[in-house]
PADO-506039 format. One record per residue (C-alpha): residue number from 1; y negated, z, x; chain; residue in three letters. Coordinates in Angstrom, 3 decimals. Layout:
// residues N
<num NUM; north Y; up Z; east X; chaine A; residu ALA>
...
This chain:
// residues 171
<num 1; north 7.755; up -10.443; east -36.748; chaine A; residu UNK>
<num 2; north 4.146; up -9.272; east -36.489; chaine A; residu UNK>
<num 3; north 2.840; up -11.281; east -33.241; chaine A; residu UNK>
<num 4; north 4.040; up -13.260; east -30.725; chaine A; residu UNK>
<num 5; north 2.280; up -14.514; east -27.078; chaine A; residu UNK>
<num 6; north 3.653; up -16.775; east -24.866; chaine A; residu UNK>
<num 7; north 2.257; up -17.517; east -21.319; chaine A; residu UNK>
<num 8; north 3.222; up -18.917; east -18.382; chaine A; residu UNK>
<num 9; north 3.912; up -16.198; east -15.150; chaine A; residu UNK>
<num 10; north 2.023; up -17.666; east -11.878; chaine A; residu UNK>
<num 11; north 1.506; up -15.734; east -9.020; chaine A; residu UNK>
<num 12; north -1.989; up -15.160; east -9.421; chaine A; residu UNK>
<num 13; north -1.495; up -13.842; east -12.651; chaine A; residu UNK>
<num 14; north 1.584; up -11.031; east -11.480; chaine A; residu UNK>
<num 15; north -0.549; up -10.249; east -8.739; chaine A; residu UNK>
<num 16; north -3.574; up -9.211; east -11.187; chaine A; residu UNK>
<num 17; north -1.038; up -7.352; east -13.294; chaine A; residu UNK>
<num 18; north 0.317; up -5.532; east -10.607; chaine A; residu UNK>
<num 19; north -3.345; up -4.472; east -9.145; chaine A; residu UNK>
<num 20; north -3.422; up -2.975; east -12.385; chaine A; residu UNK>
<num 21; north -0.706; up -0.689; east -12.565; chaine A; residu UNK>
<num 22; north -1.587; up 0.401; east -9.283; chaine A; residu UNK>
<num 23; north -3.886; up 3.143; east -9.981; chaine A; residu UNK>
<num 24; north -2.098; up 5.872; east -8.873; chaine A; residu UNK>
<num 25; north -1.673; up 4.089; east -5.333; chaine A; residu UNK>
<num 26; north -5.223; up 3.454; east -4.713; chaine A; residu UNK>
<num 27; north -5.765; up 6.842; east -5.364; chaine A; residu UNK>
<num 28; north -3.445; up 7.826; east -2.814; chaine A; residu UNK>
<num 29; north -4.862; up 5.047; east -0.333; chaine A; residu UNK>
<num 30; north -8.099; up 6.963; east -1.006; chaine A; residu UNK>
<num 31; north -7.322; up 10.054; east 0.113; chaine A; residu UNK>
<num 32; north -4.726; up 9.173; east 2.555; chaine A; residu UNK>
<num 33; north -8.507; up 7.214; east 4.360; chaine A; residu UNK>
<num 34; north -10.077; up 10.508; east 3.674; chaine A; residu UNK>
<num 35; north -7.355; up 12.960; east 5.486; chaine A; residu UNK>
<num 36; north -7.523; up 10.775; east 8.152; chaine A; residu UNK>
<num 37; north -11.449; up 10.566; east 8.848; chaine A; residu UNK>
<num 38; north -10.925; up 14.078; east 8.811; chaine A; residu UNK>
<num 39; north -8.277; up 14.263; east 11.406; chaine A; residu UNK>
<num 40; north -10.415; up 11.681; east 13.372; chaine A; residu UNK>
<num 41; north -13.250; up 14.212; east 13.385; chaine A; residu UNK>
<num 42; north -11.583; up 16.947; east 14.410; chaine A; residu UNK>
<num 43; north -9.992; up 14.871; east 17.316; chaine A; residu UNK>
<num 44; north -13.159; up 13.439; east 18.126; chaine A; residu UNK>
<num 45; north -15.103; up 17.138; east 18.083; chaine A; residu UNK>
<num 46; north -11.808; up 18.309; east 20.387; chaine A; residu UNK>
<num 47; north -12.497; up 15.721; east 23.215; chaine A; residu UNK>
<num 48; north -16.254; up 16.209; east 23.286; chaine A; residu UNK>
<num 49; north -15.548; up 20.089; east 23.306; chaine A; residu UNK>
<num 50; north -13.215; up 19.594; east 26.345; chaine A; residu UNK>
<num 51; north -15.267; up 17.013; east 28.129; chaine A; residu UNK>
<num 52; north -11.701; up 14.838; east 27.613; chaine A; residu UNK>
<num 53; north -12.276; up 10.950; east 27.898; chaine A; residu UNK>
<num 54; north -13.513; up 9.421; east 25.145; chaine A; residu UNK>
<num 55; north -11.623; up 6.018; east 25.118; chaine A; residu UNK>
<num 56; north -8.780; up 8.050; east 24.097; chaine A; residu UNK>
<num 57; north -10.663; up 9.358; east 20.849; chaine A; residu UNK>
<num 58; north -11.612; up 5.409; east 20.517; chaine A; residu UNK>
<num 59; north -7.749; up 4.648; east 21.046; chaine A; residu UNK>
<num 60; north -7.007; up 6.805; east 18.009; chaine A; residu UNK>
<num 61; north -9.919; up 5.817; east 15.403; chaine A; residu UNK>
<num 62; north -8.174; up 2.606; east 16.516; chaine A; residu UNK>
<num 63; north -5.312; up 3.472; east 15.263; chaine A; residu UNK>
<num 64; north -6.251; up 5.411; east 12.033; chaine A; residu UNK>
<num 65; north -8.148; up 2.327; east 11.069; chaine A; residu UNK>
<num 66; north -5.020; up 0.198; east 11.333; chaine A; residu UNK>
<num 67; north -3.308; up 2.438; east 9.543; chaine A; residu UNK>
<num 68; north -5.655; up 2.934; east 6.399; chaine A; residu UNK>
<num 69; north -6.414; up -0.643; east 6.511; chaine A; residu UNK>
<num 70; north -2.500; up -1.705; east 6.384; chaine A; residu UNK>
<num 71; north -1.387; up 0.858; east 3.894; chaine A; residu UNK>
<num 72; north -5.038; up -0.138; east 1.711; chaine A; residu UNK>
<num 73; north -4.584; up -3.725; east 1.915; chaine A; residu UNK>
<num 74; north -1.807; up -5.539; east 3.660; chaine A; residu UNK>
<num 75; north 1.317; up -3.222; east 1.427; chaine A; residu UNK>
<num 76; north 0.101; up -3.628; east -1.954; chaine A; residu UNK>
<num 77; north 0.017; up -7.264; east -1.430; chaine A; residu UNK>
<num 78; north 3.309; up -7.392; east 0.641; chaine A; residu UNK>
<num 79; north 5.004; up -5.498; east -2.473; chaine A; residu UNK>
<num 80; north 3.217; up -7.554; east -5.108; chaine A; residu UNK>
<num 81; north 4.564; up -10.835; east -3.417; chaine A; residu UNK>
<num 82; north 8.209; up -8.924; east -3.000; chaine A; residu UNK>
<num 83; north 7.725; up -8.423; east -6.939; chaine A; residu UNK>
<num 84; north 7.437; up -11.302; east -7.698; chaine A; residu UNK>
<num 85; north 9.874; up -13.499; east -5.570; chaine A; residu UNK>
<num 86; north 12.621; up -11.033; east -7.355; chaine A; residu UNK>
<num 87; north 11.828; up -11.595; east -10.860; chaine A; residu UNK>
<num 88; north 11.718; up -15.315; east -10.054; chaine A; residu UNK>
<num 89; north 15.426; up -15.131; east -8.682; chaine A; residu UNK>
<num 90; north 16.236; up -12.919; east -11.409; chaine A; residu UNK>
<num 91; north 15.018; up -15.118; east -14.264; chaine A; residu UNK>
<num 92; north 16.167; up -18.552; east -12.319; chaine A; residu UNK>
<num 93; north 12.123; up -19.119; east -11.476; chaine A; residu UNK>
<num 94; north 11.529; up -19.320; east -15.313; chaine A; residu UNK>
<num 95; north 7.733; up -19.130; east -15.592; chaine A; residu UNK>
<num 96; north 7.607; up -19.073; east -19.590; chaine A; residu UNK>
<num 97; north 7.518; up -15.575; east -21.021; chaine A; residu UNK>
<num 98; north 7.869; up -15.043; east -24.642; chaine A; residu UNK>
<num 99; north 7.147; up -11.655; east -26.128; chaine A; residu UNK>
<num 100; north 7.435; up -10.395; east -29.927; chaine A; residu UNK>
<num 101; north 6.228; up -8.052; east -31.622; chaine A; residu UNK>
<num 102; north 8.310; up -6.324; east -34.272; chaine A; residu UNK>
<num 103; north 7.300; up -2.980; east -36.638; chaine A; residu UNK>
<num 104; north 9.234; up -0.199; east -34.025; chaine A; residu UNK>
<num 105; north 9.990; up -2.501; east -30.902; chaine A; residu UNK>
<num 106; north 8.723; up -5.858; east -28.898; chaine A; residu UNK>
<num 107; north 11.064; up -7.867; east -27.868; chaine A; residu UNK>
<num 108; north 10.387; up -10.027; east -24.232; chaine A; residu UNK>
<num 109; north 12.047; up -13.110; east -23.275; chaine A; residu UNK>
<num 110; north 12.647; up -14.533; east -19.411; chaine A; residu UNK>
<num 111; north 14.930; up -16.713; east -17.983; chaine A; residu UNK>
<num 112; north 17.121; up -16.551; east -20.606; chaine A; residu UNK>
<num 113; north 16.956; up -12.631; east -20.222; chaine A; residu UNK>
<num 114; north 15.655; up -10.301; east -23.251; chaine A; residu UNK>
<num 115; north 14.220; up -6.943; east -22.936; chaine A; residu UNK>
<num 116; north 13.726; up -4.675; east -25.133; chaine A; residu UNK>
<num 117; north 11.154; up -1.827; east -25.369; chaine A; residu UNK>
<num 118; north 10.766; up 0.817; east -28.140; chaine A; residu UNK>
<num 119; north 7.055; up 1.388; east -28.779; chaine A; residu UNK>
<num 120; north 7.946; up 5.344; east -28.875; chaine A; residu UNK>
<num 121; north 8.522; up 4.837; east -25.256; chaine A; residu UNK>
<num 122; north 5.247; up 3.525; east -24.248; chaine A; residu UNK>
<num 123; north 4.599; up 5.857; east -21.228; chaine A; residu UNK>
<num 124; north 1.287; up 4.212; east -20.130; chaine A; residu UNK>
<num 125; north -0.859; up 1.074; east -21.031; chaine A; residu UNK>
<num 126; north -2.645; up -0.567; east -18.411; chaine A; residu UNK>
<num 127; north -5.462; up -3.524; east -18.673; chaine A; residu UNK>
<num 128; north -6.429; up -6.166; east -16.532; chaine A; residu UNK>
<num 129; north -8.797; up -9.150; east -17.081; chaine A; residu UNK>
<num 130; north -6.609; up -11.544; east -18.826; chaine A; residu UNK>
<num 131; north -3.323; up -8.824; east -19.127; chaine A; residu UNK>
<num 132; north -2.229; up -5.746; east -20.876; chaine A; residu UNK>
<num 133; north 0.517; up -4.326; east -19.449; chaine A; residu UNK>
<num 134; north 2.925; up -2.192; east -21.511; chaine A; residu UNK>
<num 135; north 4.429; up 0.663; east -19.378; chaine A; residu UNK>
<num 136; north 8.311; up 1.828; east -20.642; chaine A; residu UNK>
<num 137; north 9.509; up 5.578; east -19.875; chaine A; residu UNK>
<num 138; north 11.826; up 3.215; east -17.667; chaine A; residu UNK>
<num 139; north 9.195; up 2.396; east -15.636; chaine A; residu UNK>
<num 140; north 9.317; up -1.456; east -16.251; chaine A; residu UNK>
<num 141; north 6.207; up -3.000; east -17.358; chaine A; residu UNK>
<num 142; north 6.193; up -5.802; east -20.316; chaine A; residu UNK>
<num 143; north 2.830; up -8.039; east -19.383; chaine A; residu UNK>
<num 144; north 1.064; up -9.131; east -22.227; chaine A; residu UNK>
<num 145; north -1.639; up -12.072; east -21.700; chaine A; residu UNK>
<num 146; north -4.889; up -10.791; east -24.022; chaine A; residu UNK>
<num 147; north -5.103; up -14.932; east -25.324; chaine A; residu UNK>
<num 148; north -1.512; up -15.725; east -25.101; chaine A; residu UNK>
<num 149; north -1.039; up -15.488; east -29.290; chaine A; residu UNK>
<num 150; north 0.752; up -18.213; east -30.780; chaine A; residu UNK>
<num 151; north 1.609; up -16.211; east -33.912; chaine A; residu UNK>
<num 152; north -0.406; up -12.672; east -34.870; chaine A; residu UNK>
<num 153; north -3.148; up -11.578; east -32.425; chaine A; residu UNK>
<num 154; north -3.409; up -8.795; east -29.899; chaine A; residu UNK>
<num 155; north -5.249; up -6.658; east -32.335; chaine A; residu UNK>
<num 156; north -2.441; up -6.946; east -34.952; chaine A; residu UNK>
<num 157; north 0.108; up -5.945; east -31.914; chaine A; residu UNK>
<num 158; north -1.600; up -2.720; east -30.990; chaine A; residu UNK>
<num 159; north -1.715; up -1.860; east -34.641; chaine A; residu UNK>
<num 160; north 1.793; up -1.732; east -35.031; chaine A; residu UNK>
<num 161; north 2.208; up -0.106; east -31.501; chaine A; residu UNK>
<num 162; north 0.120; up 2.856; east -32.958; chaine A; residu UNK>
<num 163; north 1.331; up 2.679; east -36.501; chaine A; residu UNK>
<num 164; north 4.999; up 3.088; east -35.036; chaine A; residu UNK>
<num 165; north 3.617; up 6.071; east -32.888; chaine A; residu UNK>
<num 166; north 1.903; up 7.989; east -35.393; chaine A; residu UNK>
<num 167; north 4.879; up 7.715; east -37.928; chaine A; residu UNK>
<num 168; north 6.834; up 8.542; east -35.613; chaine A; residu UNK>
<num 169; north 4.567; up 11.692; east -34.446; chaine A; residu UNK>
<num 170; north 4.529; up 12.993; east -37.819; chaine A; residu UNK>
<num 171; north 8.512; up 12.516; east -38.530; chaine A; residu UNK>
């Protein structure tokens, strides 16, 4: 065994995670705010080229607003929360995580449940303040807390993450 980190899962702490690996959606969030400014201008430049009531122009930015503003803020946290509650009835509400680090694999206990991940299949690696977050080809993520090391360090973990990677590259 190379490294080892143990930390306890709180709330707070999935939540930051899962901010993290949501890149991709706040890029989305972005432009889906942007399409619909657009669409608001165009509205709003149709009812002052008809001479149509503007409280119905108001009525929609209304409306767009909620809409960015629920899909920006109130779903991420909605399906962070969701997240979490499942893990917790999935590992019996086991806070304690325990991940190892061998030479080709880590190894992640929960609950009494082990996953496995193959560093080959490292699809993405994601950082937070305190986390790194490990991204499989399965799409699960394995968090990692940066000064969680009982045994190894974090350092010593990535090295054998890329040492696996570029051996197997080159075989």
């Amino acid at each position: 065994m190379i490294a080892e980190n143990r930390f306890e899962l709180t709330e707070e702490l999935f939540r930051e995670g899962f901010a993290a690996i949501q890149g991709n959606y706040r890029r989305f969030v972005r432009r889906l705010i942007l399409v619909l400014a657009m669409l608001w201008l165009a509205l709003a430049a149709f009812v002052w080229y008809r001479g149509a009531s503007v409280v119905y122009a108001i009525l929609e930015l209304a409306v767009l607003v909620f809409v960015g503003v629920y899909a920006g803020m109130y779903l991420p946290k909605r399906k962070a929360k969701a997240a979490f509650e499942a893990i917790q009835r999935r590992t019996g509400y086991a806070s304690e995580r325990a991940t190892r680090f061998f030479e080709d694999r880590l190894e992640a206990d929960a609950g009494g449940e082990t996953a496995t991940l193959l560093y080959r299949d490292i699809v993405s690696r994601e950082e937070s303040a305190r986390l790194l977050i490990l991204v499989g080809s399965d799409k699960r993520g394995f968090m990692i807390k940066k000064d969680g090391f009982v045994q190894g360090s974090l350092a010593a973990a990535l090295s054998a993450i890329e040492k696996a990677n570029a051996e197997e590259k080159y075989a």
